[in-house]
N, CA, C and O of each residue as an XYZ file, in Angstrom:
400
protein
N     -13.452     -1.483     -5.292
C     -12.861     -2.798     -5.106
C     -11.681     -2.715     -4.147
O     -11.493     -3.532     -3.246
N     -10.786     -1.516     -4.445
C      -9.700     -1.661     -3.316
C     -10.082     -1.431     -1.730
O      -9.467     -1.975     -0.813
N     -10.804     -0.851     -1.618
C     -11.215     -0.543     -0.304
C     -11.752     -1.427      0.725
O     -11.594     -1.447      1.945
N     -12.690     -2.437     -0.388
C     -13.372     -3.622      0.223
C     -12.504     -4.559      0.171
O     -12.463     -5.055      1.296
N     -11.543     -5.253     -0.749
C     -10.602     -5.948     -1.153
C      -9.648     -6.266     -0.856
O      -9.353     -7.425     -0.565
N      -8.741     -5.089     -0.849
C      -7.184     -5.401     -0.980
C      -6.855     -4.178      0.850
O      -7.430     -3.243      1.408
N      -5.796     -4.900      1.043
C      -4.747     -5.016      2.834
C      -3.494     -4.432      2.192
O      -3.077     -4.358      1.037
N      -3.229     -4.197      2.918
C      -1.494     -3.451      3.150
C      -1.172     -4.908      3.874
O      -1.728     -5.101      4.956
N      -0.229     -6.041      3.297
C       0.175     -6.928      3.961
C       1.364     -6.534      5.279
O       2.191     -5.641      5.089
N       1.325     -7.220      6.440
C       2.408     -7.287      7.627
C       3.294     -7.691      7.619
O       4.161     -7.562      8.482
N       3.370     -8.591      6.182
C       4.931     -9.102      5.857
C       5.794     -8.531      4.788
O       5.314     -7.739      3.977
N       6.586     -8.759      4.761
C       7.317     -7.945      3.479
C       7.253     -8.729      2.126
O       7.229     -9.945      1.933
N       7.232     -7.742      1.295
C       7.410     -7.804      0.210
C       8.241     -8.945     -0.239
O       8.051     -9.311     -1.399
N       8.842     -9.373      0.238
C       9.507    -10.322     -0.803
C       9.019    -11.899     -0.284
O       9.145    -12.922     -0.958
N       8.437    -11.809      1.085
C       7.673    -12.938      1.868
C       6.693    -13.157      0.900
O       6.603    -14.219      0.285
N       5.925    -12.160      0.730
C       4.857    -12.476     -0.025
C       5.106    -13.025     -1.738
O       4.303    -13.815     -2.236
N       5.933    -12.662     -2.283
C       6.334    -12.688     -3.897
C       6.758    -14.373     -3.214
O       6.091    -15.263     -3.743
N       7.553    -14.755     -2.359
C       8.034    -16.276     -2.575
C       7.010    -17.165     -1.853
O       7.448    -18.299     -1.658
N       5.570    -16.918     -1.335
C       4.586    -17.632     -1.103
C       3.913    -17.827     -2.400
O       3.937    -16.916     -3.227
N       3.282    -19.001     -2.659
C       2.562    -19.489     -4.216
C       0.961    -18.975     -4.021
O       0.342    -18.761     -2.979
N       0.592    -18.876     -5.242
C      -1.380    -18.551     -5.028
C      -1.765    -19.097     -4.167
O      -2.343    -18.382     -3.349
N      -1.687    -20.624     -3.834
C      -2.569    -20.945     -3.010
C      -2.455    -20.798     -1.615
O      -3.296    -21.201     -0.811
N      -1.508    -20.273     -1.363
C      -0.854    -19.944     -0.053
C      -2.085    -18.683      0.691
O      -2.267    -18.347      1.861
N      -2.690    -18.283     -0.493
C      -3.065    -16.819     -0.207
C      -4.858    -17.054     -0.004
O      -5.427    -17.743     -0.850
N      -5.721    -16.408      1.219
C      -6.794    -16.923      0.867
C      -7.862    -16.277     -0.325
O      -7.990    -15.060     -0.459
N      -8.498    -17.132     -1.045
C      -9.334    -16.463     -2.236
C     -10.464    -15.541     -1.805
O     -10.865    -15.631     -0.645
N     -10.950    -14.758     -2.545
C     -11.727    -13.624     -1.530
C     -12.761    -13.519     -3.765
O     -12.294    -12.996     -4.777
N     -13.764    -14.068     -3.629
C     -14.941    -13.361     -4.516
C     -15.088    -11.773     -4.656
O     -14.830    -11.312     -3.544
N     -15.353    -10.873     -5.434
C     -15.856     -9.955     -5.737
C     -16.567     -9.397     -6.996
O     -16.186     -9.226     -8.154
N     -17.881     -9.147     -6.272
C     -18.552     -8.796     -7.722
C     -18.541     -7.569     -7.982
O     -18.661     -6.710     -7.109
N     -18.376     -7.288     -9.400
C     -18.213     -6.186    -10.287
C     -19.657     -5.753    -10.643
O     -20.582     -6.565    -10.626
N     -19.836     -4.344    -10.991
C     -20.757     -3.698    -11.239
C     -22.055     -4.595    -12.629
O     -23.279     -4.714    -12.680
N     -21.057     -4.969    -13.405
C     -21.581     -5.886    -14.243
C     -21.839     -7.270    -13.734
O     -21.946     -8.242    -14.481
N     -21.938     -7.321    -12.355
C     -22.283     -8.944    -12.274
C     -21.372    -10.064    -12.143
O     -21.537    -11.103    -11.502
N     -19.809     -9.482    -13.259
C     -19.276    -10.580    -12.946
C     -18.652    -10.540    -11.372
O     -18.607     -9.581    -10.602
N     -18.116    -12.147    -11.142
C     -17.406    -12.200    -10.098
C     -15.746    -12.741    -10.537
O     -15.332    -13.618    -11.295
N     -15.161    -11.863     -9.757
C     -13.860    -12.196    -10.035
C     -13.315    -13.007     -8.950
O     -14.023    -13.080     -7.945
N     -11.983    -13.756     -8.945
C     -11.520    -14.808     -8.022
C     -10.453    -13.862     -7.623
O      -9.654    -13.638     -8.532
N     -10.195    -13.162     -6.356
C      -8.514    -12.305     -6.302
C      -8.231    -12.838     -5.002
O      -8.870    -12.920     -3.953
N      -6.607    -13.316     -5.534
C      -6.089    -14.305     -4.175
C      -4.664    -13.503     -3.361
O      -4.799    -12.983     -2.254
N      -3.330    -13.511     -4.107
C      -2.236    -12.622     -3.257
C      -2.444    -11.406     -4.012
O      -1.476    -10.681     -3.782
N      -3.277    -10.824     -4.830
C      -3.108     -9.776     -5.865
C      -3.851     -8.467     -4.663
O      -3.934     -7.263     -4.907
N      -4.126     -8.891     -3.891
C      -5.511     -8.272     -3.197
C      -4.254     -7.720     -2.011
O      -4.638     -6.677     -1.481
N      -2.934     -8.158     -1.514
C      -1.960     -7.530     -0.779
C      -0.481     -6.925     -1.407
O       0.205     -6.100     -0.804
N      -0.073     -7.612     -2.983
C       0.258     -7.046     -3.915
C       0.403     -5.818     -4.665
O       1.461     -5.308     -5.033
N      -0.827     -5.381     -4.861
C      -1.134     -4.322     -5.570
C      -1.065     -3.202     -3.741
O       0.095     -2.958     -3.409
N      -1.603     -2.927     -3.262
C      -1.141     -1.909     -2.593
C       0.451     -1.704     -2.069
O       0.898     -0.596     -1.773
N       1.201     -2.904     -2.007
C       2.820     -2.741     -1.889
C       3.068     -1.789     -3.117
O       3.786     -0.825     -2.853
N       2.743     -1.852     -4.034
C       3.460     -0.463     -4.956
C       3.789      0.490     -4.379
O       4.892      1.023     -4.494
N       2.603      0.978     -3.440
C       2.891      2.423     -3.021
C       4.216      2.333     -2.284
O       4.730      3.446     -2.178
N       5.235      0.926     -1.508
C       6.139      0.945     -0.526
C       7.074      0.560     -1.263
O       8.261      0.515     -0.940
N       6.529      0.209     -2.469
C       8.113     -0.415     -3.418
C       7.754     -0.249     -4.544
O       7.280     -1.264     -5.054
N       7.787      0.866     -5.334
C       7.884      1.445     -6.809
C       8.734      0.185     -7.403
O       8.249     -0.361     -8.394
N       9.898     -0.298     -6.909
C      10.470     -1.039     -8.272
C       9.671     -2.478     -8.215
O      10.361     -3.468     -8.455
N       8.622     -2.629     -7.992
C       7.969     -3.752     -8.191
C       7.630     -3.789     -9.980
O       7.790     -4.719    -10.770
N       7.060     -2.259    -10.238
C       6.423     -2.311    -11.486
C       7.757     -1.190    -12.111
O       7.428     -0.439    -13.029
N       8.370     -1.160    -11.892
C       9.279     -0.608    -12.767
C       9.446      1.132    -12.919
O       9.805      1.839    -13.861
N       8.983      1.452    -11.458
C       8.078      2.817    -11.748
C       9.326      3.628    -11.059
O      10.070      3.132    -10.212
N       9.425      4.990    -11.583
C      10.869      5.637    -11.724
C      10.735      6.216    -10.290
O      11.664      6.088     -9.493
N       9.640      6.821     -9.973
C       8.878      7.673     -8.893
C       9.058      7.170     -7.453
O       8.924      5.947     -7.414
N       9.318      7.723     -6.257
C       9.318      7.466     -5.070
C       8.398      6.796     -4.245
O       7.264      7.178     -3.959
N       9.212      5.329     -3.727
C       8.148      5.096     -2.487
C       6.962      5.887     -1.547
O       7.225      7.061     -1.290
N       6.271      5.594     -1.260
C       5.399      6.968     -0.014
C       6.199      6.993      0.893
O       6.287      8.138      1.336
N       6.756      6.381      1.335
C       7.960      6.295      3.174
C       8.529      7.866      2.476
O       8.223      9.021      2.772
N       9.543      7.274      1.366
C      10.421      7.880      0.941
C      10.140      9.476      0.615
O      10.785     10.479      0.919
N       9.064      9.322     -0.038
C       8.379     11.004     -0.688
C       7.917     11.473      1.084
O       8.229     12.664      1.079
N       7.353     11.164      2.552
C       7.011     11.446      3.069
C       8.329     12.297      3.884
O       8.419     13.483      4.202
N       9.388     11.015      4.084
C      10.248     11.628      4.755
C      11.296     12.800      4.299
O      11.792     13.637      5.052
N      11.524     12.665      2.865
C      12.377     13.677      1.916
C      11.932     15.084      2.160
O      12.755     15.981      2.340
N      10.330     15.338      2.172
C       9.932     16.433      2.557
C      10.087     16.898      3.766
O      10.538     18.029      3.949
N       9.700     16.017      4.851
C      10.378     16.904      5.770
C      11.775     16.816      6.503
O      11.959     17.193      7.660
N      12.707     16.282      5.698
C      13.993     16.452      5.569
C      14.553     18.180      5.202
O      15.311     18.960      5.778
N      13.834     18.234      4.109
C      13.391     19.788      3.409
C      12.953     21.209      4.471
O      12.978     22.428      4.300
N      12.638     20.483      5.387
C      11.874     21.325      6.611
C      13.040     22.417      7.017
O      14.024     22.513      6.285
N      12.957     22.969      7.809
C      14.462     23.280      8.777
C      13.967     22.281     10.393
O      12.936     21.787     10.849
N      15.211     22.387     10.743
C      15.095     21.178     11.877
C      14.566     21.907     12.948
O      14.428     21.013     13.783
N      14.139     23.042     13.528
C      13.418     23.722     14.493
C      11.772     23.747     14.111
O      10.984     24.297     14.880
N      11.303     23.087     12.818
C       9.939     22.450     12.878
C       9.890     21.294     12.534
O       8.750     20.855     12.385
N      10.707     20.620     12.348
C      10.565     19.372     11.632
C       9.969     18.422     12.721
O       9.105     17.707     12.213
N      10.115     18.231     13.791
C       9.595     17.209     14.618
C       8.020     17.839     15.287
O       7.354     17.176     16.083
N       7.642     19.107     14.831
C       6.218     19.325     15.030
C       6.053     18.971     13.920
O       5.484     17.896     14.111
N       6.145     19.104     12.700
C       5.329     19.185     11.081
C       4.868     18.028     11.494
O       3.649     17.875     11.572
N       5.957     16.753     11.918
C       5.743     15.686     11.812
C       5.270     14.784     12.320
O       5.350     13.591     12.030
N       4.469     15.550     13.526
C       3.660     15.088     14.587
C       2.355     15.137     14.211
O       1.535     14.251     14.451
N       2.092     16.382     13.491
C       0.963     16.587     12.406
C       0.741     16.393     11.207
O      -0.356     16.852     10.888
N       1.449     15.775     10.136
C       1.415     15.275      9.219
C       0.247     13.818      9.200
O       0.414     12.783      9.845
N      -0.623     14.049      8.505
C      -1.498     13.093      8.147
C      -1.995     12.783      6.644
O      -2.473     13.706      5.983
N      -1.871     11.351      6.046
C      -1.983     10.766      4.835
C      -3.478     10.761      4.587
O      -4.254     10.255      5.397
N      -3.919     11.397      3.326
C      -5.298     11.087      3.257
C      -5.727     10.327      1.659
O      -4.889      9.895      0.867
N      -6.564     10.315      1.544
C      -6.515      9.531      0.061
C      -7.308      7.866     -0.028
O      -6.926      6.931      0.675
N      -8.231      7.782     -0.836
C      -8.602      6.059     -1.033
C      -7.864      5.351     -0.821
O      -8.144      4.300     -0.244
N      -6.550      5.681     -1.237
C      -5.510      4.434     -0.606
C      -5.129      3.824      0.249
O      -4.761      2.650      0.305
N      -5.249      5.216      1.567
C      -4.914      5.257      3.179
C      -6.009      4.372      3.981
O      -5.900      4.082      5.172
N      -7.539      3.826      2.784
C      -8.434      3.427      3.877
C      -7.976      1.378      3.334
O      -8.399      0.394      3.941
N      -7.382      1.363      2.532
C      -6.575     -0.220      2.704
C      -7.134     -0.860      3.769
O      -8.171     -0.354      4.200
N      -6.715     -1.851      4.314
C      -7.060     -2.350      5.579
C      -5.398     -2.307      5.991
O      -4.743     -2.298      4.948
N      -4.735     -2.284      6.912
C      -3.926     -2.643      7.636
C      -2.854     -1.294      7.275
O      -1.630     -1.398      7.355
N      -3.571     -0.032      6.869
C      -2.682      1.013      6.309
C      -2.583      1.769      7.890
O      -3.612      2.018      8.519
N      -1.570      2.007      8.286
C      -1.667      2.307      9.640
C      -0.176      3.623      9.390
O       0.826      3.501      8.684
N      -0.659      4.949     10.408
C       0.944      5.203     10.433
C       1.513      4.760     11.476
O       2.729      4.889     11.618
């Protein structure tokens, strides 16, 4: 469902929280069982977690944040190669609009 579904929105986070449902367009999806569900801003919502942990209350680091801390960690005579080569992989990364 996330893959087909849900975007990494272009606006920020808090643009989106003060737009209302209907603001958002409705998008059908059917579930393995047949049903169909109605998902409207939940579908650009739910992947902002990964950019803002305190949405859900979650103690754990943004991805920006966990990406750059590490190679902060680096020494600075590789840090701008690591980071030329550093690439995100994961179901999450294929989002739509997940870009580095």
């Amino acid at each position: 469902m996330k893959e087909e579904c849900c975007s990494v929105s272009s606006t920020s986070f808090a643009h989106n929280l003060d737009r209302s449902q209907s603001d958002f367009p409705s998008k059908n999806y059917k579930m393995p069982d047949k049903t169909i569900i109605n998902l409207g801003r939940e579908v650009n919502l739910c992947p902002e977690v990964m950019f803002n942990t305190s949405m859900i209350d979650l103690d754990g680091e943004s991805l920006q944040h966990v990406v750059c801390n590490v190679l902060a960690q680096l020494e600075s005579s590789v840090r701008a190669e690591v980071g030329k080569f550093t690439l995100l992989t994961g179901g999450s990364t294929k989002f739509k609009g997940f870009q580095g």
